[in-house]
C-alpha positions as CSV (number, residue, x, y, z in Angstrom):
1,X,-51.4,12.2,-47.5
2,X,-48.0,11.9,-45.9
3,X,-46.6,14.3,-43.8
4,X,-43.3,16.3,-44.7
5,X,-40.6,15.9,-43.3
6,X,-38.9,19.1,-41.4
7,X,-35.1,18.8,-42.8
8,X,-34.3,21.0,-39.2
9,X,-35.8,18.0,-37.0
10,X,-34.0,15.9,-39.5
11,X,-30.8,17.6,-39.3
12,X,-30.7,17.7,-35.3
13,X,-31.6,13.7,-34.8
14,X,-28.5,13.1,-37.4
15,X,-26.7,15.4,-34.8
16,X,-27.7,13.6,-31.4
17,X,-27.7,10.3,-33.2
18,X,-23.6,11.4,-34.1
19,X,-23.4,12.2,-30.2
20,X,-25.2,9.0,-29.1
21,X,-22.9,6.6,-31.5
22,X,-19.1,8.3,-30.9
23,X,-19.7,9.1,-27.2
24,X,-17.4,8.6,-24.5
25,X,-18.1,5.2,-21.6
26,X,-21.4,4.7,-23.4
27,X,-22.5,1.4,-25.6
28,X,-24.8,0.5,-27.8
29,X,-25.4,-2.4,-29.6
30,X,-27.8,-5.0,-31.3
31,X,-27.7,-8.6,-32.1
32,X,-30.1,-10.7,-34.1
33,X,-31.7,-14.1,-32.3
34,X,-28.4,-15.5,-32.8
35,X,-26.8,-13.3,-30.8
36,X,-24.7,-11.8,-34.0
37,X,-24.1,-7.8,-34.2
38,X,-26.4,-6.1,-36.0
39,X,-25.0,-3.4,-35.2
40,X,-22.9,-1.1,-32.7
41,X,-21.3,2.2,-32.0
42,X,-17.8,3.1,-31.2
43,X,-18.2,2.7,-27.6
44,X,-18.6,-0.7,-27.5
45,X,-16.1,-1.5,-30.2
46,X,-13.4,-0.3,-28.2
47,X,-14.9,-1.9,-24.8
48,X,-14.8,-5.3,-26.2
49,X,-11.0,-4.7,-27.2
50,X,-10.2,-3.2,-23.7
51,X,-12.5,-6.2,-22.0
52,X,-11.2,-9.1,-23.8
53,X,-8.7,-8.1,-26.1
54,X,-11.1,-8.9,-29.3
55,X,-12.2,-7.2,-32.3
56,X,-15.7,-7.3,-34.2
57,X,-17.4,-6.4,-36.6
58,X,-21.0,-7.2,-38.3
59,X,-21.9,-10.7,-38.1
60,X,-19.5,-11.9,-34.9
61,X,-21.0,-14.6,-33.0
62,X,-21.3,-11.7,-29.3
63,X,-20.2,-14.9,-27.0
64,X,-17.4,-16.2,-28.8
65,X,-15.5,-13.2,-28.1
66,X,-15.8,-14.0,-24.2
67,X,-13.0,-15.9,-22.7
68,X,-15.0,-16.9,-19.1
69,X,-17.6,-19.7,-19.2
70,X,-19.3,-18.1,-16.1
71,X,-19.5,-15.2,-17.7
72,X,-20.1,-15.9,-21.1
73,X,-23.1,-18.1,-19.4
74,X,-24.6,-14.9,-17.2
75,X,-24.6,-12.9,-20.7
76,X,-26.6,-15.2,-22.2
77,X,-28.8,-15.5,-19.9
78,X,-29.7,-12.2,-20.0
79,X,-30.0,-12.0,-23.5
80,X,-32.3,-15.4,-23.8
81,X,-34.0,-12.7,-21.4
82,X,-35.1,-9.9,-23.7
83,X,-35.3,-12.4,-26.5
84,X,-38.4,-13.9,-24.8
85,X,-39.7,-10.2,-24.7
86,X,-38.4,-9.1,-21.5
87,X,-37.2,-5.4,-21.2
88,X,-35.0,-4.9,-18.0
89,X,-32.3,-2.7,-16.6
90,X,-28.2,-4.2,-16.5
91,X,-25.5,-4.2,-13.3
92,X,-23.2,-5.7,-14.8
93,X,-19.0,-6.1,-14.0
94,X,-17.3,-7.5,-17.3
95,X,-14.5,-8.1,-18.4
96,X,-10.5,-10.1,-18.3
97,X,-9.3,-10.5,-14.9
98,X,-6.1,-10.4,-17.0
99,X,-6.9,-7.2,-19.0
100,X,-9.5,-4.9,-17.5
101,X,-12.9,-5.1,-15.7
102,X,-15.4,-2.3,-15.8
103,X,-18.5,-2.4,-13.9
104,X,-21.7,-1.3,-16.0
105,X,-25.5,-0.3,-15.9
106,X,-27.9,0.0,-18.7
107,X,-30.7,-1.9,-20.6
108,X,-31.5,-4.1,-22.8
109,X,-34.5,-5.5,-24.5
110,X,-35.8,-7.0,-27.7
111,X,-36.1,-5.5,-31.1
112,X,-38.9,-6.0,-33.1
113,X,-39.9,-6.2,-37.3
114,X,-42.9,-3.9,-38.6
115,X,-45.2,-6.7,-37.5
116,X,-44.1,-7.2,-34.2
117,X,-42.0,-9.8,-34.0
118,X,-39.0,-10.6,-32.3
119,X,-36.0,-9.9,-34.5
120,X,-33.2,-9.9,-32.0
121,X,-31.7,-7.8,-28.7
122,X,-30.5,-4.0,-28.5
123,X,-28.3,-3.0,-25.3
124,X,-27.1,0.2,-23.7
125,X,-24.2,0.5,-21.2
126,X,-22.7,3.2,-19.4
127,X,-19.9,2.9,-17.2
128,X,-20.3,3.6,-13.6
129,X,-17.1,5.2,-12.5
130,X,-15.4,1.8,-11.3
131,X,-12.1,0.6,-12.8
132,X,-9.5,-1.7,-11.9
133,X,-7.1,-2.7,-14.4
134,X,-3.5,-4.1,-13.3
135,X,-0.5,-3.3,-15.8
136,X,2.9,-4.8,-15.2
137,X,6.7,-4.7,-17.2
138,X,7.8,-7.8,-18.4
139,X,9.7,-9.1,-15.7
140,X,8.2,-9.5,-12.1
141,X,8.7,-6.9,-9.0
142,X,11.6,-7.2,-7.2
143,X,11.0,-8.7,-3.8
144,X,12.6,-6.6,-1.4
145,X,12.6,-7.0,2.7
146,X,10.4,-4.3,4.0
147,X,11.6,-1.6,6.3
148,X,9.7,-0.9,9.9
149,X,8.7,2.6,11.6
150,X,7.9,2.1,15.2
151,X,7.3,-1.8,14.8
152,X,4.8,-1.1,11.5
153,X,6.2,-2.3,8.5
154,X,6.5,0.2,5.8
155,X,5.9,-1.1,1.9
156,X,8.4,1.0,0.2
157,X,11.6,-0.6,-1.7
158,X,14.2,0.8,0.2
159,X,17.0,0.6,-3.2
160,X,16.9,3.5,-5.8
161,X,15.6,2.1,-8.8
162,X,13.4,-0.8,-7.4
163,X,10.4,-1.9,-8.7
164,X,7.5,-0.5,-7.1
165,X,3.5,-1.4,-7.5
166,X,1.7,1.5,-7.4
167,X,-2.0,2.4,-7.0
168,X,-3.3,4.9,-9.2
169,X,-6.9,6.9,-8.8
170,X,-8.2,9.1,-11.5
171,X,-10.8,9.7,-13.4
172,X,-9.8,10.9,-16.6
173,X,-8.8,7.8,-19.2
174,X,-5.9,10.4,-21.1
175,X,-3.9,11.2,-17.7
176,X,-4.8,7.2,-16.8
177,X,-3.3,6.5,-19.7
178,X,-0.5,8.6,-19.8
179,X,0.1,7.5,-16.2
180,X,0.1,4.2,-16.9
181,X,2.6,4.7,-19.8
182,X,5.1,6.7,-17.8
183,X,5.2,4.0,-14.4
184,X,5.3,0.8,-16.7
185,X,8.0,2.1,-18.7
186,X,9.9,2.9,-16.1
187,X,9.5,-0.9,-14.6
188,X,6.5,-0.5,-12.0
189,X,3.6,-2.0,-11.8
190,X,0.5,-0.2,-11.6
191,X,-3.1,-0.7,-10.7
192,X,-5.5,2.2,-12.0
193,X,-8.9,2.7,-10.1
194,X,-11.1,5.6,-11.4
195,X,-12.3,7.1,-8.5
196,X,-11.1,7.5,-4.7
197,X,-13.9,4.8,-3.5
198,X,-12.7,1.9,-5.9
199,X,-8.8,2.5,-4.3
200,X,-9.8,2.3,-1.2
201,X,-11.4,-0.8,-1.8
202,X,-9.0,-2.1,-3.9
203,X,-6.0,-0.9,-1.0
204,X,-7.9,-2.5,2.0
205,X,-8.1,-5.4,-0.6
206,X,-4.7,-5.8,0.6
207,X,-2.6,-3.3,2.3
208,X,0.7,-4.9,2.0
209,X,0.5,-5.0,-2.2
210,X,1.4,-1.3,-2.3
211,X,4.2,0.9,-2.0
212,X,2.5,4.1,-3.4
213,X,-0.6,5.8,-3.7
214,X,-1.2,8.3,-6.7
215,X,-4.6,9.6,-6.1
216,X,-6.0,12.2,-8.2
217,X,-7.8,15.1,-6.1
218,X,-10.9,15.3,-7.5
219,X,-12.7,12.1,-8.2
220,X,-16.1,10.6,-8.5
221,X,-17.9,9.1,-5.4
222,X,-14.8,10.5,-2.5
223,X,-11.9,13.4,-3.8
224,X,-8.6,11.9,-3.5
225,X,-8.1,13.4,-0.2
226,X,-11.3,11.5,1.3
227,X,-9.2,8.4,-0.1
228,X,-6.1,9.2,1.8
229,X,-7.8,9.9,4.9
230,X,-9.7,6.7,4.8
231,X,-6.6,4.5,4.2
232,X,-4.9,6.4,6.8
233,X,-7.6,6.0,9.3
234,X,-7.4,1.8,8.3
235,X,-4.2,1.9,10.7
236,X,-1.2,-0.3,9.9
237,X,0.3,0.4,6.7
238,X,-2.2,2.8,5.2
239,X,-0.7,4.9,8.0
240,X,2.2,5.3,6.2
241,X,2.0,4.4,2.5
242,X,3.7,7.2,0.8
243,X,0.5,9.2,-0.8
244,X,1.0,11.7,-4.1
245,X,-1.8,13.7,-4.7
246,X,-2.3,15.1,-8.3
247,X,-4.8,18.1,-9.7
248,X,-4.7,20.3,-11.8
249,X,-5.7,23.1,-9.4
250,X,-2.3,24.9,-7.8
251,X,-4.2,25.7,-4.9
252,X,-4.8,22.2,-4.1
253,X,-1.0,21.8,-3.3
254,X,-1.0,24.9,-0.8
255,X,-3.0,22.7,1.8
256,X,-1.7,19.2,1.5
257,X,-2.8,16.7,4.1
258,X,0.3,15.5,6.4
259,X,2.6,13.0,4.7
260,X,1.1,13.9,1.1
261,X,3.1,15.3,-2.1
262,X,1.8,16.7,-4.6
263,X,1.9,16.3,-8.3
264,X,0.6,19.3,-10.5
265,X,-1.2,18.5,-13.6
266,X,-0.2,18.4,-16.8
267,X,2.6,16.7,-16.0
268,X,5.4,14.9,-18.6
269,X,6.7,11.6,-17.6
270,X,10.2,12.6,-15.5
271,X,8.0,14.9,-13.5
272,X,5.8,11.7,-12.3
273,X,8.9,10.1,-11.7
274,X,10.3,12.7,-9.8
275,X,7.1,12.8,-7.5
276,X,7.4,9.1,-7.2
277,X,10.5,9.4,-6.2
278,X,10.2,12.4,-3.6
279,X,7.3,10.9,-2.0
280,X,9.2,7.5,-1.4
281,X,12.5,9.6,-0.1
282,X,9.8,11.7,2.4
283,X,10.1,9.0,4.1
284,X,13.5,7.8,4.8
């Protein structure tokens, strides 16, 4: 005699399955043995678009929408992996160099039929709070001789209305987004980290590529202000790259670290502009 089925259990795995396929920085999909979806969530269809500009939908060959042979080879790899019968956790740092890379953990393993055999692969990812994504106009930065303070040069474009490349921290993809929007429009470049550690690396990366930090306060792994201090501390020009510090908290822009402005959040785009703009004139 079968069991009944409780509709209230019912109802509630509908619910966390809802959760599961529509929720934010997560992925899940499947592929059969010849690495075609099966199926995916929402997650991942808007990852593969971000990652490498693509589209898919039921039946896409997975591979085929990855431009880099070294990395199209790893993934493959991986899933010959869990095709064999292997279940193992993911690191993983995918993506364009050209659009966006996002580094990744997770799992992946086989799928198997009522009688046990292997019918294909299922994966998870979750992001793991690194970004780096550059965005530029359509026309290159305007190179621009770069003015000294006590012998240390100091990367800001001394002409209202210059091009700037800016490096932007924060952790929340709307205000990313809308940040992006409002520096690219107005000619800058931009390169958006999501948390204070990944600027820092990405600024040590190389000091001289920046005329501006925007650093959001409160970050994953260090707070924005952990950020500043640590490119500070690096000497040279991270003593003196114009910082703007950005929260939504008023009280975090009653205590600024020296040399920082602050930008309070929600901002529209002239406001950013204007902060850009202040911080770079701070130092004249």
């Amino acid at each position: 005699m079968s069991t009944p089925i409780d509709p209230v259990l019912t109802a509630a795995a509908a619910a966390q399955l809802r959760l599961v396929r529509e929720a934010q920085g997560v992925q899940l999909f499947s592929l059969d043995r010849e690495l075609r979806y099966t199926s995916f969530n929402a997650g991942h269809a808007r990852a593969v678009g971000r990652l490498w500009g693509g589209s898919i939908e039921l039946g896409v060959f997975l591979l085929e929408l990855i431009p880099s042979g070294e990395e199209r080879g790893r993934l493959r790899r991986g899933l010959e992996r869990a095709l064999s019968g292997e279940e193992f956790d993911l690191v993983e740092e995918l993506g364009d160099h050209g659009l966006e890379r996002r580094a990744y953990e997770g799992r992946c393993g086989p799928t198997r039929g009522e009688d046990g055999a292997i019918e294909g692969v299922s994966v998870y990812l979750r992001e793991r709070g690194f970004l780096v994504v550059e965005r530029r106009p359509d026309d290159d930065r305007i190179a621009l001789p770069a003015p000294t303070r006590s012998g240390v040069p100091v990367p800001i474009a001394e002409e209202r209305g210059a091009r700037l490349r800016i490096l932007v921290s924060e952790d929340e993809q709307t205000v990313r987004d809308q940040v992006e929007r409002g520096l690219v429009a107005a000619g800058h470049r931009v390169v958006l980290t999501c948390d204070g550690r990944a600027a820092v690396d990405r600024f040590l990366a190389d000091p001289e590529g920046f005329d501006l930090l925007l650093l959001d306060v409160t970050t994953p792994a260090i707070s924005g202000v952990e950020a500043m201090g640590e490119v500070r501390a690096s000497g040279g020009v991270g003593a003196c790259v114009p910082v703007v510090l950005m929260s939504a908290n008023p009280s975090d822009g009653v205590f600024l670290p020296t040399g920082a402005s602050f930008l309070p959040k929600p901002f529209d785009p002239g406001t950013l502009l204007d902060a850009v703009r202040g911080a770079l004139e701070a130092l004249r």
